[in-house]
C-alpha positions as CSV (number, residue, x, y, z in Angstrom):
1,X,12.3,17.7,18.9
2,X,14.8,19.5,21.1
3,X,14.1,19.9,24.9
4,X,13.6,23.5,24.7
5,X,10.9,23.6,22.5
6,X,8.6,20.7,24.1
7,X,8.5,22.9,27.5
8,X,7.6,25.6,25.8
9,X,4.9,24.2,23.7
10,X,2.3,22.5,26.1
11,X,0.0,23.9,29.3
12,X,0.2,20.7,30.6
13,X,3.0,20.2,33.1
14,X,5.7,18.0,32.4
15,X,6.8,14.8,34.7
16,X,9.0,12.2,34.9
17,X,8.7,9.3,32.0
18,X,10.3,6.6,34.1
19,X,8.2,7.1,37.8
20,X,4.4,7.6,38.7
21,X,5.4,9.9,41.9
22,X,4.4,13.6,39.4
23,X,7.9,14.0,40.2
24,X,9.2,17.3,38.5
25,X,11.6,16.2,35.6
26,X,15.3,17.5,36.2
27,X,17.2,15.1,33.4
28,X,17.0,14.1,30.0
29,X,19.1,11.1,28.5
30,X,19.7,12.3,24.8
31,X,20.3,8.4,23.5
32,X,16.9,7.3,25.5
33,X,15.1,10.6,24.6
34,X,13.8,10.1,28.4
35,X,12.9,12.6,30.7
36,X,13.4,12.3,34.3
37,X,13.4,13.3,37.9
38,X,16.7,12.9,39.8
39,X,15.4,10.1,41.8
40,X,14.6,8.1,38.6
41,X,18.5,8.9,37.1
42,X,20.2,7.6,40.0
43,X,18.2,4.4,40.8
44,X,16.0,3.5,37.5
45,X,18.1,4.6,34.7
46,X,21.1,3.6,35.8
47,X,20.3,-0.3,35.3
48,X,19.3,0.7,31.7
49,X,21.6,-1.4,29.1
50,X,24.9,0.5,28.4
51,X,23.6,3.6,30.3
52,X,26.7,4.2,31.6
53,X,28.0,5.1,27.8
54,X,24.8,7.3,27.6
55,X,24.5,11.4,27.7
56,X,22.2,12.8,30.3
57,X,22.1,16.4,31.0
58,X,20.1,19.3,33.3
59,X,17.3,20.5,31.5
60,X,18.8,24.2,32.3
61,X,21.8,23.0,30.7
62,X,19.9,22.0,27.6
63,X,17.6,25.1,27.3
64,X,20.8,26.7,26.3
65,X,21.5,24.1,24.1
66,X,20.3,25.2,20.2
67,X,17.7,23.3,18.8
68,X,20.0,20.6,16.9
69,X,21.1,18.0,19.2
70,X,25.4,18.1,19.0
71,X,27.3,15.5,17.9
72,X,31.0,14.9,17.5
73,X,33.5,12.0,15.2
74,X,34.4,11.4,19.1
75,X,31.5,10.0,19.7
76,X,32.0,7.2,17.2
77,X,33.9,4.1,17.3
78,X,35.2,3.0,14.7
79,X,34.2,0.4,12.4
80,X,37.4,-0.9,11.7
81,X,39.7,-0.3,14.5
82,X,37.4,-1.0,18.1
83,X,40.0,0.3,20.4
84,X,39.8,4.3,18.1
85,X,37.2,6.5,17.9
86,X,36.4,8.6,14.7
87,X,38.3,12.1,13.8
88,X,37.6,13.1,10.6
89,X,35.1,12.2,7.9
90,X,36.3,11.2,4.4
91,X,34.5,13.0,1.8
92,X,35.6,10.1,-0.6
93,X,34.2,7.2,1.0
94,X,31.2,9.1,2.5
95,X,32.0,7.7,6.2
96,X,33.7,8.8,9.0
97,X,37.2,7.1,10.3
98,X,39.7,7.0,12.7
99,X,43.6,8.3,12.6
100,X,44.6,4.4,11.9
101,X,41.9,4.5,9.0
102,X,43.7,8.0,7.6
103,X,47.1,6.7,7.4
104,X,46.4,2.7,6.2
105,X,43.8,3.0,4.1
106,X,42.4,7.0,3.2
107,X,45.7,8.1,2.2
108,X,45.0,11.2,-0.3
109,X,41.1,11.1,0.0
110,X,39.6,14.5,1.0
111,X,38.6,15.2,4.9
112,X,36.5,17.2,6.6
113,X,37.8,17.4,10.2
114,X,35.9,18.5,13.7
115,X,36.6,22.1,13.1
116,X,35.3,22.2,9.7
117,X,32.1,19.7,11.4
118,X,31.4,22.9,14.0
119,X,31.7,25.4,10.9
120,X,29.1,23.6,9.4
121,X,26.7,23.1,12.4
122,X,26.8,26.7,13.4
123,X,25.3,27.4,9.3
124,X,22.8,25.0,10.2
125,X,22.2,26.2,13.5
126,X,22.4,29.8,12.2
127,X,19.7,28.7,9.8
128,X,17.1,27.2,12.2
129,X,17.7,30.4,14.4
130,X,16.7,32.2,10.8
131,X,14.0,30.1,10.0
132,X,12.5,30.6,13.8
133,X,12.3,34.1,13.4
134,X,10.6,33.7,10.0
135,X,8.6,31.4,11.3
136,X,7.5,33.5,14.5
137,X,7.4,36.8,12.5
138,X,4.8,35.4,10.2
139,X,2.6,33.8,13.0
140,X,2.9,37.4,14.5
141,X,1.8,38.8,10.9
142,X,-1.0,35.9,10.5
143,X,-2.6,36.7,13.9
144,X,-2.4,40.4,12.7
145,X,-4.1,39.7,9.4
146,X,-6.7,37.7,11.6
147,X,-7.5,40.2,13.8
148,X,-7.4,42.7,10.8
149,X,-9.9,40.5,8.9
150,X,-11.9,40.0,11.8
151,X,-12.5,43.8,12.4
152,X,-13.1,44.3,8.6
153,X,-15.6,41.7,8.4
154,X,-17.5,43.0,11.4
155,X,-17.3,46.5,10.0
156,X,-18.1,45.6,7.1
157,X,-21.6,43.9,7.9
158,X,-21.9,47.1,10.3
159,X,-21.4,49.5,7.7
160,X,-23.8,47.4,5.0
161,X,-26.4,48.0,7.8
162,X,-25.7,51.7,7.6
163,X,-25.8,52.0,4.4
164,X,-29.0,49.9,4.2
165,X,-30.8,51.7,6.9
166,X,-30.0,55.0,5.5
167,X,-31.3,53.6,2.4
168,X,-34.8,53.1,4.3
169,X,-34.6,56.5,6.0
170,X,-33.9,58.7,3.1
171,X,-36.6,56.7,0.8
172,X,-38.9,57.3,4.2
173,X,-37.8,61.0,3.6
174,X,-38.5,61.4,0.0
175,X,-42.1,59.2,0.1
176,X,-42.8,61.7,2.6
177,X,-41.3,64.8,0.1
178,X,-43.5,63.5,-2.5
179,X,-46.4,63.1,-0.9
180,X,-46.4,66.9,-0.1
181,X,-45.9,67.6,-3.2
182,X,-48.5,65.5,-4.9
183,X,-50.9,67.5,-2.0
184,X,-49.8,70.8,-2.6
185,X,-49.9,69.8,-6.6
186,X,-53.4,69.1,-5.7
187,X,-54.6,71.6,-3.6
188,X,-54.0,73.9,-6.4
189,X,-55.1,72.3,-9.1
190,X,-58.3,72.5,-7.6
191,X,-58.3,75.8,-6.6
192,X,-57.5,76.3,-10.1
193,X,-60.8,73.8,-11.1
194,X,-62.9,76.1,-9.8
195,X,-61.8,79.1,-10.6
196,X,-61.7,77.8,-14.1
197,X,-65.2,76.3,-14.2
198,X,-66.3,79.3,-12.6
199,X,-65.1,81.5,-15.5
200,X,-66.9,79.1,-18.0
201,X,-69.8,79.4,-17.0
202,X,-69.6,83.2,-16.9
203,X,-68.5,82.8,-20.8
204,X,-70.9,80.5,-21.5
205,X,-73.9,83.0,-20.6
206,X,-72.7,86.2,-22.1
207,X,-71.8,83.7,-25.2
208,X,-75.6,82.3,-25.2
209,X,-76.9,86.3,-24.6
210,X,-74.8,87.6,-27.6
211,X,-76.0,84.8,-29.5
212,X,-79.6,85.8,-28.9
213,X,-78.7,89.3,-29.5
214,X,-76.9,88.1,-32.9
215,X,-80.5,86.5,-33.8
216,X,-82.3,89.0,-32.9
217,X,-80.5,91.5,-34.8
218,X,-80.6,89.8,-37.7
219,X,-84.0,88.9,-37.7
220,X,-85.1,92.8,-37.5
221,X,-82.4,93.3,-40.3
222,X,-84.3,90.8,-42.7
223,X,-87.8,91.4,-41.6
224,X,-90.0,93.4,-44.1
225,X,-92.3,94.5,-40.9
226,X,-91.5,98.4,-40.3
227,X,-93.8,98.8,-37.3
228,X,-91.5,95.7,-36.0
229,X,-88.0,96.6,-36.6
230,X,-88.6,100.7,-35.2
231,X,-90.7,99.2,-32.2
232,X,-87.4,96.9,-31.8
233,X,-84.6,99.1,-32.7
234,X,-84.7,101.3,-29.3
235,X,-84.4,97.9,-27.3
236,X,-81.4,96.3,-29.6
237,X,-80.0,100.1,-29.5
238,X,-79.4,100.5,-25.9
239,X,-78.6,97.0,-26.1
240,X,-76.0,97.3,-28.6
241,X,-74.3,100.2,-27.1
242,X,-73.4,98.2,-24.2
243,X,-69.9,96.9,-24.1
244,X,-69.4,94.4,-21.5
245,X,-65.4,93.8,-21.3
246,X,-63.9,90.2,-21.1
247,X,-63.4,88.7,-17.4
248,X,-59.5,88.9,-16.5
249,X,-58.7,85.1,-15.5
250,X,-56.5,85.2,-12.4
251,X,-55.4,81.9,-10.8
252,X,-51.7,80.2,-10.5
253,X,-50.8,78.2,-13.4
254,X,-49.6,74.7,-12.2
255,X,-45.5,75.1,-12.8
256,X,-43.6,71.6,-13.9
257,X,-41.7,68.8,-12.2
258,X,-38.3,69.2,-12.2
259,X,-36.8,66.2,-10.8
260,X,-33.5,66.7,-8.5
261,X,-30.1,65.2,-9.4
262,X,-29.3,62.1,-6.8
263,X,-25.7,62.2,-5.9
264,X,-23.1,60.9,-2.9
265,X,-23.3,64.4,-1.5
266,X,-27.2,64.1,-0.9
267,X,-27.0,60.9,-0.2
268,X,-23.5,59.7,1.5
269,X,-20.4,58.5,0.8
270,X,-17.3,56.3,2.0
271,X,-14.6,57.8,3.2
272,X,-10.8,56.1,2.9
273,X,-10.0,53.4,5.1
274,X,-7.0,53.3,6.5
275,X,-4.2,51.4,4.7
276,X,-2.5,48.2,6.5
277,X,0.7,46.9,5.2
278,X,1.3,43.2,5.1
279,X,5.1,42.7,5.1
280,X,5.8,40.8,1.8
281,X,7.0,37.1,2.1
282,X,10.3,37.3,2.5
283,X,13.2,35.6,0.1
284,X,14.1,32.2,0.8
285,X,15.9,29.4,-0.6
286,X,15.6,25.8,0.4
287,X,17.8,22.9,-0.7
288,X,15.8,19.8,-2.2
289,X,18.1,17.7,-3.8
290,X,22.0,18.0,-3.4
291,X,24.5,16.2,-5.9
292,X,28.2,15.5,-6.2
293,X,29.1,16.3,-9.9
294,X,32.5,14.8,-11.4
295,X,34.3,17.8,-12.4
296,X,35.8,20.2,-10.2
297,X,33.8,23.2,-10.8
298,X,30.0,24.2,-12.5
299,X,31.0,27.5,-13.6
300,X,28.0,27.0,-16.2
301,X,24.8,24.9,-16.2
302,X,21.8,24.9,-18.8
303,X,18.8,23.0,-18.0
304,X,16.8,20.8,-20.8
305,X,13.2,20.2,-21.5
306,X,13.6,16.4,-20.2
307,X,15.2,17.2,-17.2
308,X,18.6,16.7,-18.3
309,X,21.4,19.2,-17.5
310,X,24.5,20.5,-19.4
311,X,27.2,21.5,-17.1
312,X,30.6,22.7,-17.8
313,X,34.2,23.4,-16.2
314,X,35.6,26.2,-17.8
315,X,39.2,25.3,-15.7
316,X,39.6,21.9,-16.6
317,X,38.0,22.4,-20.3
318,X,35.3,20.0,-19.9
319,X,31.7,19.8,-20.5
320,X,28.8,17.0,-19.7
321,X,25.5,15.8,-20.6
322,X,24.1,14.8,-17.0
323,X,21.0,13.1,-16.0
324,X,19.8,12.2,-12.3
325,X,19.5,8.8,-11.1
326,X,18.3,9.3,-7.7
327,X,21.0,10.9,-5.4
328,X,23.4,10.2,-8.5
329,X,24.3,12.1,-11.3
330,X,25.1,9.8,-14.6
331,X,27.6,11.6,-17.2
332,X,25.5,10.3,-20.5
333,X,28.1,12.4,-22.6
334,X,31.7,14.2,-22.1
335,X,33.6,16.5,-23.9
336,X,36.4,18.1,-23.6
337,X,36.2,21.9,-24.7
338,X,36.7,25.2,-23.3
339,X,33.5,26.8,-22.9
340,X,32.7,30.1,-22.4
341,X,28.8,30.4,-22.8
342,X,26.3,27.9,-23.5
343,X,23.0,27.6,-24.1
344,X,20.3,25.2,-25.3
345,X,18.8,25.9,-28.6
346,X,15.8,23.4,-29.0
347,X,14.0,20.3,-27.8
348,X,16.7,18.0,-29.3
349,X,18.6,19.7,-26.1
350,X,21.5,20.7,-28.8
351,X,23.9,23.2,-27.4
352,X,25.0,26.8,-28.6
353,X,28.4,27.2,-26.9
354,X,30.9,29.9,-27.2
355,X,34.0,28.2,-27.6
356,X,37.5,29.2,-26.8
357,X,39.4,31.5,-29.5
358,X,36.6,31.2,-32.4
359,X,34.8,33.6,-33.5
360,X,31.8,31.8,-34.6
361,X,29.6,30.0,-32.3
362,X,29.4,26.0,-32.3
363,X,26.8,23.7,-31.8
364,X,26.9,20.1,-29.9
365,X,24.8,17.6,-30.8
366,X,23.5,16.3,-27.9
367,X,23.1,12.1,-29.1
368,X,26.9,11.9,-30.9
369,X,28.7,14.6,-29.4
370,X,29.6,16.0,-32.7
371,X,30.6,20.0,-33.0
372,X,29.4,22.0,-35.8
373,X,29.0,25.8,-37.1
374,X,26.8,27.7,-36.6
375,X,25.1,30.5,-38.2
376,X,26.2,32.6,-35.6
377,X,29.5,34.4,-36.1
378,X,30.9,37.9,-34.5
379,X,33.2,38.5,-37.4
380,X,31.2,41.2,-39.5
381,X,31.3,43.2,-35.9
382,X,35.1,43.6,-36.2
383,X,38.0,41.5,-36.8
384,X,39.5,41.8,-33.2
385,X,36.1,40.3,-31.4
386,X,35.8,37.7,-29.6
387,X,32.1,36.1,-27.8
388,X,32.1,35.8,-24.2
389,X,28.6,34.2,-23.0
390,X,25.4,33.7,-25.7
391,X,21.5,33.9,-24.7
392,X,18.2,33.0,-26.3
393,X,15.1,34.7,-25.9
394,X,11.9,33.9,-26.3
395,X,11.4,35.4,-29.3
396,X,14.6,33.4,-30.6
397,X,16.7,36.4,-31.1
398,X,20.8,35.3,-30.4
399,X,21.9,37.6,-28.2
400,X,25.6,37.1,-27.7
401,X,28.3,39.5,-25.5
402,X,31.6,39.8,-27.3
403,X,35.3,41.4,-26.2
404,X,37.5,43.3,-28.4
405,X,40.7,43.9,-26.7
406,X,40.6,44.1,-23.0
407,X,38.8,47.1,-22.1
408,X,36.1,47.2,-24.7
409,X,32.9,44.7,-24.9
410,X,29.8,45.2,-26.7
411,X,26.4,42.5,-27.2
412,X,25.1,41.9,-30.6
413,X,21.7,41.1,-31.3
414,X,21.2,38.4,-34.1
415,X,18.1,36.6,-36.2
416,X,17.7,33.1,-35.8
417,X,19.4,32.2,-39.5
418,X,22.4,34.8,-38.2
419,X,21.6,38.0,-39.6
420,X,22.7,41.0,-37.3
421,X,20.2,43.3,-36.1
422,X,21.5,45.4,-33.5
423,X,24.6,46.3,-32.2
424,X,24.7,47.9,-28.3
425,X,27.9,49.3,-27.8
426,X,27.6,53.0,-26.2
427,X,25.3,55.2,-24.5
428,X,23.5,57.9,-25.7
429,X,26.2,60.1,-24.6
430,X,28.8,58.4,-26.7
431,X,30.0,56.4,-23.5
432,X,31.1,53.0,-23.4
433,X,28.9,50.5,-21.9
434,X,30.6,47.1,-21.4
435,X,33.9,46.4,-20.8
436,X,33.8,42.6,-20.9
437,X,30.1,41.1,-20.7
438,X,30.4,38.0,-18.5
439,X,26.9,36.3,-19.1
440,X,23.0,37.9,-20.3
441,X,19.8,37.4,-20.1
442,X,16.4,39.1,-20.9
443,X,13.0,39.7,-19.8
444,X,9.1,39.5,-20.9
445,X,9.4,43.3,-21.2
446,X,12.1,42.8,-23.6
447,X,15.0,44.4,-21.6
448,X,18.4,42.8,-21.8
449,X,20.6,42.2,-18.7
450,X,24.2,41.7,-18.7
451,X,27.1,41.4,-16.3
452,X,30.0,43.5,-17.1
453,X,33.1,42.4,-15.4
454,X,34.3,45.2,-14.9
455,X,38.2,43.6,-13.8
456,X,39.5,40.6,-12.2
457,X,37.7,41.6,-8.8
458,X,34.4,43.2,-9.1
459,X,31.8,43.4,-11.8
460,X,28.2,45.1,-12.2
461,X,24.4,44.3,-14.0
462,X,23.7,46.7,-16.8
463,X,20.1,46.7,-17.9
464,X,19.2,48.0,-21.4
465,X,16.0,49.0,-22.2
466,X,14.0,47.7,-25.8
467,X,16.4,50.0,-28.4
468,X,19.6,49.4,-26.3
469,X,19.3,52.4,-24.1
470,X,21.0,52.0,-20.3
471,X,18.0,51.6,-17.9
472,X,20.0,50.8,-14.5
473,X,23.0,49.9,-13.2
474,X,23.6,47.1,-10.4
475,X,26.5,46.9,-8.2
476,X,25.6,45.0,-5.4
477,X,24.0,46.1,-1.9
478,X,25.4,48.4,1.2
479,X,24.5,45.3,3.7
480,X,26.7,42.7,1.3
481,X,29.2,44.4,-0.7
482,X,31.6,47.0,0.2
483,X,35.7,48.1,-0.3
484,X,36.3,44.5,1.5
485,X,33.7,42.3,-0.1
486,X,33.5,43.5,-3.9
487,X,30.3,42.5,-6.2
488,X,31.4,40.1,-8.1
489,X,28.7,39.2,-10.5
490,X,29.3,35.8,-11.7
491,X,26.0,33.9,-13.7
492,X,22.4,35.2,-14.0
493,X,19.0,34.0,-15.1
494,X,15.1,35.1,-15.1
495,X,12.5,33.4,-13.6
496,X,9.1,32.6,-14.6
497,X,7.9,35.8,-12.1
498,X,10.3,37.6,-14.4
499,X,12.8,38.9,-11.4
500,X,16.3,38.7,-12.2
501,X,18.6,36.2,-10.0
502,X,22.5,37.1,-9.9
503,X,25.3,35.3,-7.9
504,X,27.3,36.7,-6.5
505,X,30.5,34.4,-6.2
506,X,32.7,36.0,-3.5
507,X,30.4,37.3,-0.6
508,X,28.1,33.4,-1.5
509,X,24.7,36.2,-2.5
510,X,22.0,35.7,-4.7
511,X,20.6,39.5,-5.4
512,X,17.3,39.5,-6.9
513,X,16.1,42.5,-9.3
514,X,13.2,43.0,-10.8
515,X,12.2,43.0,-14.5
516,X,13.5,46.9,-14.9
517,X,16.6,46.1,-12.2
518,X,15.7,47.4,-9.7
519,X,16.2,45.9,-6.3
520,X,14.6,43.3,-4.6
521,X,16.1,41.9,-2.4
522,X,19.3,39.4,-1.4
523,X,19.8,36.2,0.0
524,X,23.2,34.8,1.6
525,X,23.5,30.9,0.1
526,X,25.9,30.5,2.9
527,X,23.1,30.0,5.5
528,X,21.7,27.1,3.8
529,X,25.8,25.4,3.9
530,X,25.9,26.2,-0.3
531,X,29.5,27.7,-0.4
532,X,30.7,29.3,-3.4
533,X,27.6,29.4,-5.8
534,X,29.0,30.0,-9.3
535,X,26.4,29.3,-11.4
536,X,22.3,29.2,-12.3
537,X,19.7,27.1,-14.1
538,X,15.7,26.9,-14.1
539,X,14.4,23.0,-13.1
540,X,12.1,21.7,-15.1
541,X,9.6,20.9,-11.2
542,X,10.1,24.7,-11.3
543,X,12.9,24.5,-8.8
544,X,16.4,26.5,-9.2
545,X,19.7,24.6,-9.6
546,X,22.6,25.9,-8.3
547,X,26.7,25.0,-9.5
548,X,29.6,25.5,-7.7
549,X,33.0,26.0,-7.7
550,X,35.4,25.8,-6.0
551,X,39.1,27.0,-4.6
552,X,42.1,26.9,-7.3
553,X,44.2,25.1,-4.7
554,X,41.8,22.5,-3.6
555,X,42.4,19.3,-4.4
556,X,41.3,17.4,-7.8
557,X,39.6,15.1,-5.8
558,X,37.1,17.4,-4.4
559,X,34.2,17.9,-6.9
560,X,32.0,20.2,-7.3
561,X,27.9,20.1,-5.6
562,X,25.1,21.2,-7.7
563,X,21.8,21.7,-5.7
564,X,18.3,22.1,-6.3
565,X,16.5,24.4,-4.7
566,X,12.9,25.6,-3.9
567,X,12.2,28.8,-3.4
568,X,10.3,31.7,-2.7
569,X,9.2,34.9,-1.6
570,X,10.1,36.7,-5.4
């Protein structure tokens, strides 16, 4: 760990390692990894073995320093010549050498000299500087969040209380409603009682008086007695002419329940929250594994279900079988073809591959080697086309880009036993949409994206929607690509997320898109010492791999790396 960041991390204070005085350190020996006071360098270090060949600097000195320790071929003596110390490091033999080693014994081998070294420490110190901040920016975001959940959980049991205790006060409210209801309700009902019963009885005796009237009268009616009925018929008479009216009932009818409607606005509500926004992880890339292939370029790589990988070099007409053996990569079959797509058709790891100059597309057998037809041919399209790039989907549809002339491309969409189903050629203006497609791809949502290289220098991503219709078009982003840095769209894939990953093979970019094309964001392969990234494959431990290529005029003896890389953040 670099000086800088140990006196930053700790409360406690930091003394000399070599003294028990609590002297104040002032030195650190970087071949020791000692710190010390001055005292301690002058009289106690100093009769440490071969300290006089060691580096000890000010700790001021080294705060400036960036976090990885420098290092220089000076600094080595050579393993061959005692009296020379190291200048370059040969890329052939993997070590580093002196100028007597160059001439004798490296002649021709491929160098990397001290100016090339400090090139690639200032990527890798450029990236730790990157991967501070990230680092810093998230701790900043995850105290946030903290304090963030911390305040929601507290509000949270607060406002459950609220709720709760409103609960209790509004129920208090309505027992209390109710109860002077069911009193009033009662009051009246036995008002009512007793203005009822009061009334029934009143009924009751007229009813039992005209009953004795009714008797009476008909007893005078059916008696045979004369002196009877005329000594009775003055009393039933005046008796009879009396016409008492029916009592008028007046009291308040009991009315009905009707029960009220409970809702938020009686009883409360929450309102909105405010919104936080937690910045999205952002895109990174991070080299696992890095291999030296044995052709000069990867300008296309398709991965297989065992792991295996098919790479090719379009330049040197070559394609290989490859498997990993460690840090190794083991050629288990070579052929030497002109390829311009490829892609693996089934578990048997067969390839589909666009060869040079045929219109039909071949297939390799990946056990002999052998090349066969296909069912796949771009003839019945027209007689001057030829396929650029080929891609499966999931639904096995062939989906292959072809070229007819120089300025006019167009993709054709195929069954799996060859049959033609779609042809995507113009716009629904009658424009033309390709010019030459340089690779495809497709998504869950069954777009299709291809690159359209547009001429020698720059290219762009057209998305088509499910019947062919253009959905977006891609060429490249303000803070990477402008009149001096042209997109340059070279080799595309999806990943499992279903976002869209493009290099972009002159400015070192992977854009990312999403499923529909739009923009996610970019990533500059240069910051993790991946130069020239050419082309793109899914790993089977859910990794990326990464081919590249490299310079026309570089030497056949450099080869091209091939990387696999985690990453994240899309």
């Amino acid at each position: 760990m670099a000086l800088s960041k140990s006196l930053r991390k700790g409360q406690i204070p930091v003394v000399c390692e070599l003294c028990d005085g609590g002297n104040k350190i002032e030195y650190k020996c970087l071949d020791c990894e000692v710190l010390m006071c001055s005292k301690c360098k002058g009289k106690v270090h100093s009769r440490f073995k071969n300290a006089s060949d060691h580096k000890v600097k000010n700790i001021e000195e080294l705060g400036q320093y960036e976090e990885i320790d420098t290092f220089n071929f000076s600094d080595v003596k050579c393993l061959e010549h005692s009296n020379q110390v190291c200048c370059v490091y040969c890329m052939t033999c993997k070590k580093v050498i002196c100028v007597k080693c160059v001439t004798k014994v490296h002649n021709g081998h491929t160098f990397i000299d001290e100016e090339e070294l400090e090139d690639k420490k200032k990527v890798i110190r450029s990236g730790q500087k990157k991967v501070d901040r990230s680092v810093n920016d998230l701790s900043s975001t995850l105290d946030k969040v903290q304090e963030i959940k911390d305040q929601e959980d507290a509000k949270f049991r607060q406002t459950k209380q609220d709720i709760v205790s409103h609960r209790e006060a509004l129920k208090n409210e309505v027992d209390q409603y109710a109860d002077n209801l069911v009193k009033n309700l009662e009051q009246t009902w036995k008002s009512n009682s007793r203005v009822i019963g009061a009334e029934q009885s009143k009924i009751d005796k007229k009813f039992t008086n005209l009953q004795t009237d009714s008797n009476s009268i008909k007893s005078v009616i059916t008696s045979k007695d004369f002196v009877k009925f005329f000594d009775d018929f003055d009393k039933l008479a005046i008796s009879l002419s009396k016409d008492e009216p029916l009592s008028i009932l007046e009291f308040s009818l009991l009315g009905r329940f009707v029960p009220g409607k409970i809702t938020h606005l009686n009883f409360g509500s929450m309102e909105n929250g405010e919104n936080f926004k937690v910045q999205h992880p952002k895109i990174e890339f991070k080299v696992a594994q890095q291999f030296t292939t044995k052709l000069k370029n990867v300008h296309l790589i398709e991965s297989c279900s065992d792991g295996t990988l098919w790479i090719s070099d379009n330049t040197s007409k070559k394609i290989q079988h490859i498997k990993f053996n460690k840090d190794d990569i083991e050629v288990m079959l070579g052929l030497d073809i002109q390829v311009f797509g490829m892609v693996v058709m089934n578990a048997c790891n067969n390839l589909l591959i666009v060869a040079a100059g045929e219109t039909r597309l071949k297939i390799v057998n990946s056990t002999t080697g052998q090349i066969t037809d296909s069912n796949y041919d771009v003839q019945p399209y027209t007689s001057q086309a030829l396929p650029e790039c080929v891609h499966i989907t999931n639904d096995h549809r062939v989906i292959v880009g072809v070229r007819r002339g120089k300025t006019k491309g167009a993709v054709i969409v195929m069954s799996q036993d060859g049959r033609h189903l779609a042809k995507y050629e113009e716009d629904s203006n009658k424009e033309q949409l390709f010019t030459c497609p340089g690779d495809i791809t497709s998504t869950k949502n069954g777009y299709i994206c291809v690159i359209d290289v547009v001429d020698s220098d720059h290219g762009r991503v057209m998305v088509l929607g499910k019947e062919g219709e253009n959905k977006q078009v891609y060429t490249g982003h303000p803070k990477t690509n402008d009149k001096e840095k042209l997109f340059l769209p070279e080799n595309l894939l999806t990943t499992p997320a279903d976002n869209i990953v493009i290099t972009d093979i002159c400015t070192g970019t992977l854009h990312i898109l999403n499923c529909e094309g739009n923009y996610i964001g970019y990533y500059n392969a240069n910051d993790i010492g991946i130069i020239y990234p050419c082309s793109l494959a899914l790993s089977t431990e859910g990794h990326m791999h990464i081919g590249c290529s490299n310079k026309r005029e570089s030497p056949e003896t450099l080869k091209a790396k091939l990387y696999e890389l985690e990453y994240s953040g899309f």
